[in-house]
C-alpha positions as CSV (number, residue, x, y, z in Angstrom):
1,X,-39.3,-181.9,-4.8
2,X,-35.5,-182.5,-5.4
3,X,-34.1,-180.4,-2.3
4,X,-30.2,-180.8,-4.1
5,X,-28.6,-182.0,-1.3
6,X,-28.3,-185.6,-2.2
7,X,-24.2,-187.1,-1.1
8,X,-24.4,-184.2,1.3
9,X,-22.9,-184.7,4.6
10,X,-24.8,-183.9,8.6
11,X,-24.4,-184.0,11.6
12,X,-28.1,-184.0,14.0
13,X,-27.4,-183.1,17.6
14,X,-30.0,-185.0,20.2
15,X,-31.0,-187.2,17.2
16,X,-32.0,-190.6,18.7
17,X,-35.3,-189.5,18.9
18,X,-37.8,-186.8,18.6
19,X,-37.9,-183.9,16.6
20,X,-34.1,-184.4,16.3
21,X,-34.7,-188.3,14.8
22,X,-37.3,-186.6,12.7
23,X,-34.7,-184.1,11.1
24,X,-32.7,-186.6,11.0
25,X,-34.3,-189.2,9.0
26,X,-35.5,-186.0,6.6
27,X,-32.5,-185.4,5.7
28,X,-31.8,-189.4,5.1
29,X,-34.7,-189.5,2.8
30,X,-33.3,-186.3,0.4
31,X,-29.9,-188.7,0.3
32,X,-27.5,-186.8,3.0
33,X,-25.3,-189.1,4.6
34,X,-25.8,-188.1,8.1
35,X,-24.0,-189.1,12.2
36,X,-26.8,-189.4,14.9
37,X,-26.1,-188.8,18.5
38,X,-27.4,-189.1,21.7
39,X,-26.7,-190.1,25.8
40,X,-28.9,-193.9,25.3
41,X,-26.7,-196.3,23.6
42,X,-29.8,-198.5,23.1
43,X,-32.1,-196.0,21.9
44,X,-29.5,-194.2,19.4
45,X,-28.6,-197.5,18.4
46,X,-32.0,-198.4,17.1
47,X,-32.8,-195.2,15.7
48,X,-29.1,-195.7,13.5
49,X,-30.3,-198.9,12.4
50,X,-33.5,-197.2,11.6
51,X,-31.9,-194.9,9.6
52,X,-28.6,-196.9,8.2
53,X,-26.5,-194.1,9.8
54,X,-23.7,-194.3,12.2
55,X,-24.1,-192.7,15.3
56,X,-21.7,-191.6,18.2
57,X,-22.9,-191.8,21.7
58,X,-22.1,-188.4,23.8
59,X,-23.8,-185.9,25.6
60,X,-24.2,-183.0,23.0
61,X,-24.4,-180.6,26.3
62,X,-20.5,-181.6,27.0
63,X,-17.6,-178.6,26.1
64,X,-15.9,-180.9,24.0
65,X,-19.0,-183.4,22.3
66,X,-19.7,-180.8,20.0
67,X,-16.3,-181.1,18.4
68,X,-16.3,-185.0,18.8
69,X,-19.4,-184.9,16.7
70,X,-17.8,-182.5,13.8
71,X,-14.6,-184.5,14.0
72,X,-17.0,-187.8,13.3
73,X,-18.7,-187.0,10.5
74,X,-15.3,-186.1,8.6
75,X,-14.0,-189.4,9.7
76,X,-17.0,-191.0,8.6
77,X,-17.6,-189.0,5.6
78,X,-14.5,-187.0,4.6
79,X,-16.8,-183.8,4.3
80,X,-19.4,-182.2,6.6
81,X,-22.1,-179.4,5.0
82,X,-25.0,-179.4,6.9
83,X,-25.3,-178.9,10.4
84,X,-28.4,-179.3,13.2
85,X,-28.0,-178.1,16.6
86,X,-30.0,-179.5,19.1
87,X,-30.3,-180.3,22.6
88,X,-33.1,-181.9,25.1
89,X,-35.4,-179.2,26.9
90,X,-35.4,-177.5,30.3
91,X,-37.5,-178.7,33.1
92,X,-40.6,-176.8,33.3
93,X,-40.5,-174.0,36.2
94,X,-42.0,-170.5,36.4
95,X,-39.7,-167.3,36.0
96,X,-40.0,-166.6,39.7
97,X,-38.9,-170.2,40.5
98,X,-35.8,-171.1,39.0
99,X,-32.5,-171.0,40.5
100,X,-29.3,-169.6,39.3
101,X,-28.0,-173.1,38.7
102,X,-30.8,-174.2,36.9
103,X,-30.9,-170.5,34.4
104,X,-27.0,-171.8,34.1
105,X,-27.8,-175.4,33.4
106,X,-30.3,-174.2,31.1
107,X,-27.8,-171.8,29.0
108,X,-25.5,-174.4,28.7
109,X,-27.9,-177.0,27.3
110,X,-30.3,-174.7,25.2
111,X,-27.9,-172.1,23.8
112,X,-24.2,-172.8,24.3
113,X,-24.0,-176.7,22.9
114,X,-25.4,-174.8,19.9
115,X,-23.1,-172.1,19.4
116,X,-20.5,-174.4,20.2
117,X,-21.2,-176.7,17.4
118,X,-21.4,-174.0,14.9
119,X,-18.0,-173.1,15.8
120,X,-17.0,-176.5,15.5
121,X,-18.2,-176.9,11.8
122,X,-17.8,-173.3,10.6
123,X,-14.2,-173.9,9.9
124,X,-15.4,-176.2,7.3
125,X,-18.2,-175.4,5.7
126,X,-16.3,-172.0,5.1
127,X,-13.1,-173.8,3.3
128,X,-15.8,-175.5,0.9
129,X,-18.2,-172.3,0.4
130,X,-20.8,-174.0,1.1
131,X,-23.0,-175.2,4.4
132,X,-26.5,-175.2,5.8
133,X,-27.0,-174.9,10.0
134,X,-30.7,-175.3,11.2
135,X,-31.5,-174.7,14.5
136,X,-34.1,-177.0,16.7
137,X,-35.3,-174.6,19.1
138,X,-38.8,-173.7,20.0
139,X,-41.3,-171.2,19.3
140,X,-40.8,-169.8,22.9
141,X,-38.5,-167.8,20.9
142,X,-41.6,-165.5,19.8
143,X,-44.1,-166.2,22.2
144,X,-42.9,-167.5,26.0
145,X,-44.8,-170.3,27.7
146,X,-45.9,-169.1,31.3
147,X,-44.3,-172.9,32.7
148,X,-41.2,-173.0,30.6
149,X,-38.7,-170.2,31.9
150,X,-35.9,-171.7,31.6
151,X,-36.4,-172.7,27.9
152,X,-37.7,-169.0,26.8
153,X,-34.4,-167.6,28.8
154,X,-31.4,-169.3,26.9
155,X,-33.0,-170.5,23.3
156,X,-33.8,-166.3,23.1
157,X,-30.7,-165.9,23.6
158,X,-29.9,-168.2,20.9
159,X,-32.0,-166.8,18.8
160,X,-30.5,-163.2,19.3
161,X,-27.0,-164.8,18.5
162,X,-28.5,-166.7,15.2
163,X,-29.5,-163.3,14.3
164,X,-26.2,-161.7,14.8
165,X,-24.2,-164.7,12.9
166,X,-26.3,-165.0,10.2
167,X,-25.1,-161.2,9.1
168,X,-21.5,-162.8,9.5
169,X,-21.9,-165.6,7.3
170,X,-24.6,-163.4,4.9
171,X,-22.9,-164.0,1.1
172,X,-20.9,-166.8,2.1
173,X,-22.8,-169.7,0.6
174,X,-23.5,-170.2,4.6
175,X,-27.0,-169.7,6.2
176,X,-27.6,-170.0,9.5
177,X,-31.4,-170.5,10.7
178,X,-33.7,-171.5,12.8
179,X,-36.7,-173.9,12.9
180,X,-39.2,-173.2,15.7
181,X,-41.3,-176.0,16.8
182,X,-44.5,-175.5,18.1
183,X,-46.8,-178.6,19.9
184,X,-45.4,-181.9,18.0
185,X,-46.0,-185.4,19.3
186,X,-42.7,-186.0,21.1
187,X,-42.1,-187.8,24.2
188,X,-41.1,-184.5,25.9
189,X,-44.4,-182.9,24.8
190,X,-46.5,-185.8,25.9
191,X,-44.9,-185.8,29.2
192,X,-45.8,-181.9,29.5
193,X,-49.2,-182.2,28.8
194,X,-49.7,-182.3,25.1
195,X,-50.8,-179.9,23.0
196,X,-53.0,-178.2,25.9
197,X,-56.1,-178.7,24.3
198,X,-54.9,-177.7,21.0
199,X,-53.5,-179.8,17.9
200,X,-49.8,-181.6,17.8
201,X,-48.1,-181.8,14.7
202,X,-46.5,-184.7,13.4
203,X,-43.2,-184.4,13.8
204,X,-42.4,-186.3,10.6
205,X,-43.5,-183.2,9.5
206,X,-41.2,-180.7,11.2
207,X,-38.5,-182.6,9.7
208,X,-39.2,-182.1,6.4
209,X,-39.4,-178.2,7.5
210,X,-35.7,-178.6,9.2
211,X,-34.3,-180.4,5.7
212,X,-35.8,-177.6,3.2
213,X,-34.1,-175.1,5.1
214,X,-30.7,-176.8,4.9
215,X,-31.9,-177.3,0.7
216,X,-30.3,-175.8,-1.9
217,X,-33.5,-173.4,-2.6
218,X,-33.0,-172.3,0.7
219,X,-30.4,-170.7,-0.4
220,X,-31.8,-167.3,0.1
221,X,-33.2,-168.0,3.8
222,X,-31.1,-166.8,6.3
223,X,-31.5,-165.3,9.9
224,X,-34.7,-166.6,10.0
225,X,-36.6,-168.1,12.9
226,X,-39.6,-170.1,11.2
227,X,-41.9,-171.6,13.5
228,X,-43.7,-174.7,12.8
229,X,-46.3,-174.2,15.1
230,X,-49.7,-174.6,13.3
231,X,-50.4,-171.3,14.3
232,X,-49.7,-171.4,17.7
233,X,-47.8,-168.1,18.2
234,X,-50.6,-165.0,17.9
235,X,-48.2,-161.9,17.2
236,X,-47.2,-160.3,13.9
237,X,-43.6,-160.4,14.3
């Protein structure tokens, strides 16, 4: 399926590996041109060879990386249309647990280096009429995990601000959504126990999710939170 975004231009937050790199190296195989970041020179530096893509080494949880990274890509490129926000999780902790600082800590890296990079690109995408942003998140959003408070505290709150953007940009050739993973076979999973005792996905497989909602046919798709989950969250909404 020809997604139309061939000669596009990205940018994938916390891309040097993961669900990130996965999203990233999507979007490489429908023909985008895309910048990969990341904190570990080495590791982003394979995954960019990996991927024939240039990469910029920051902390996407920084006030001013997000902008660095928007600012790259036009350097790079000369045009920026589709944009994925994404950041490492949250240590694990129960809601009775966490500290201020860590709920703070968590806000900044889960929620706000996402809403700031949207700002950052908004500008242009909206001169050009034209732009795709696809939240990594988790599906936390719908259904929290009893061990992972901090993560269901600030990506919610993400979620409610996609939700209110997406009505802002609704008409604008702009969509802003979400994709939702569920159990995939990522380092950060492994290290929390897997799939407890049910299925992982492949996360090769959640990219291809992240690059059809930043497609041309997506066109229509907006506000939504879709989890790739394999049926993982049990409620109806």
């Amino acid at each position: 399926m020809d997604l139309g975004i061939r000669g596009r231009a990205a940018v994938v937050a916390a891309s040097s590996k993961g669900l990130g790199y996965a999203s990233a190296a999507a979007l490489r195989a429908d023909g985008c041109d895309v910048v990969l970041c990341g904190r570990d020179a080495s590791t982003l530096r394979a995954a960019g060879e990996r991927l024939d893509a240039p990469v910029l080494q920051l902390d996407i949880t920084e006030p001013d990386a997000p902008t660095k990274l928007v600012d790259h890509a036009l350097e790079r490129f000369g045009r920026l249309d589709i944009v994925v926000p994404n950041a490492g999780g949250p240590p694990p902790g129960g809601a009775l647990d966490v500290t201020d600082e860590q709920l703070l800590a968590a806000f900044e890296a889960s929620c706000l280096s996402s809403i700031r990079l949207v700002r950052a690109a908004l500008p242009t995408l909206q001169a050009k009429g034209w732009g795709r942003i696809c939240m990594i998140t988790s599906y936390t959003v719908k259904q929290p995990a009893p061990i992972l408070a901090l993560s269901n505290v600030a990506r919610t709150g993400l979620w409610a601000w996609v939700k209110t953007a997406a009505q802002d940009v609704a008409g604008s050739g702009i969509t802003i959504n979400m994709a939702a993973p569920g159990p995939h076979a990522t380092d950060r999973m492994k290290a929390l126990g897997g799939g407890v005792g049910g299925p992982m996905g492949d996360p090769k497989d959640f990219g291809d999710v992240v690059a059809f909602l930043c497609s041309e046919q997506a066109r229509f798709i907006n506000g939504v939170a879709l989890n790739v989950d394999g049926g993982a969250v049990s409620g109806l909404l």
